[in-house]
N, C-alpha and C positions, 0 to 999 in steps of 0.2 A: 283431269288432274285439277284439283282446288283449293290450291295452294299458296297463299297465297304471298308467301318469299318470291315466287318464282313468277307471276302472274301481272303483268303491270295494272291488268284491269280492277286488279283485288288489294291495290295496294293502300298505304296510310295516306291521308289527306296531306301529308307534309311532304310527301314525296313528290318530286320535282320530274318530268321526262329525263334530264341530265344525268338524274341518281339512277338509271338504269340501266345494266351491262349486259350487251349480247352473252349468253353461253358461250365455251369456244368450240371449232366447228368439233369435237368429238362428241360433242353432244347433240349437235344439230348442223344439218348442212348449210342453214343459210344462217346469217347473223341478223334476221328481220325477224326471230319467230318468237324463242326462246329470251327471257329478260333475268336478270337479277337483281330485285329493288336494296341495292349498298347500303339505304335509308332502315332495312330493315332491324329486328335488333338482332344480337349474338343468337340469344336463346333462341328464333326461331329458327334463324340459319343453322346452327347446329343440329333442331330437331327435324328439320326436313334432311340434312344429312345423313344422320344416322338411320330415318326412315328408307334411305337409299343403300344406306352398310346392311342394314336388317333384311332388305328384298337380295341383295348379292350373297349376303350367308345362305337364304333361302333355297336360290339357285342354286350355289356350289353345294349346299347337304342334299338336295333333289339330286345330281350330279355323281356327287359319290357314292344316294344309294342306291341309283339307277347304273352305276356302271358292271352291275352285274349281268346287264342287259348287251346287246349290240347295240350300239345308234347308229342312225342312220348319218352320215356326212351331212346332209341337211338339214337336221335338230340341231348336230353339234355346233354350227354355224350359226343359226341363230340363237342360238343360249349364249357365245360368245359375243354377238353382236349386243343381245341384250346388257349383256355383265359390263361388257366398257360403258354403255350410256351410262347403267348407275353410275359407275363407278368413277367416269369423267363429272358425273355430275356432282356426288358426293365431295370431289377432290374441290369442285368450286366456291360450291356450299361450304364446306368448311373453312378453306381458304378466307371466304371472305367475314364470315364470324371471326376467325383470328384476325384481319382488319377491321372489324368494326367495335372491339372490346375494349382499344384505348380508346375509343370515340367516345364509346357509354361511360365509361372509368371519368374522363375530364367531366362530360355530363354530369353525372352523380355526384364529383368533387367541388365544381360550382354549386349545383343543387344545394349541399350542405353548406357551405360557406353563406348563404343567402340567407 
């Protein structure tokens, strides 16, 4: 995954170890693995988001057009497994784009004011 919203090793020189939030555990069981650089801007945060809305649609249209099928208990378990990671992930990623848009808004209104 190279990503690098999500990657502390990938992140902006401005970013601080401080500016980075474990995932919560539905995304990862431990809080040492997974980061969120809060430093990063909206726009990516949003597009790694929706790259995780777009893999869960993927899933559930796979889903509905395979349920003409039997599944086995054990597919079905891990396709469910799968869909909450996105989709815990997607909820944080976005979340935190909706926190970081006043940030960049003040930025950009200093910016002009200068």
């Amino acid at each position: 995954m190279d990503n690098p919203t999500l990657s502390p090793m990938r992140s902006r020189a401005t970013a601080t170890p401080a500016d980075f939030k474990p995932l919560p555990s539905s995304s990862q069981p431990y809080d040492d693995v997974l980061f969120l650089n809060t430093r990063a801007p909206s726009k990516h945060l949003f597009e790694a988001a929706s790259q995780r809305m777009a893999a869960l649609g993927d899933l559930l249209h796979m889903l509905e057009n395979g349920s003409q099928f039997e599944s086995l208990p054990q597919e079905t378990a891990r396709l469910a497994s799968a869909l909450g990671l996105l989709l815990a992930d997607a909820r944080v990623l976005y979340e935190a784009a909706y926190q970081r848009l006043p940030q960049e808004e003040v930025g950009t209104a200093t910016d002009d004011h200068a």
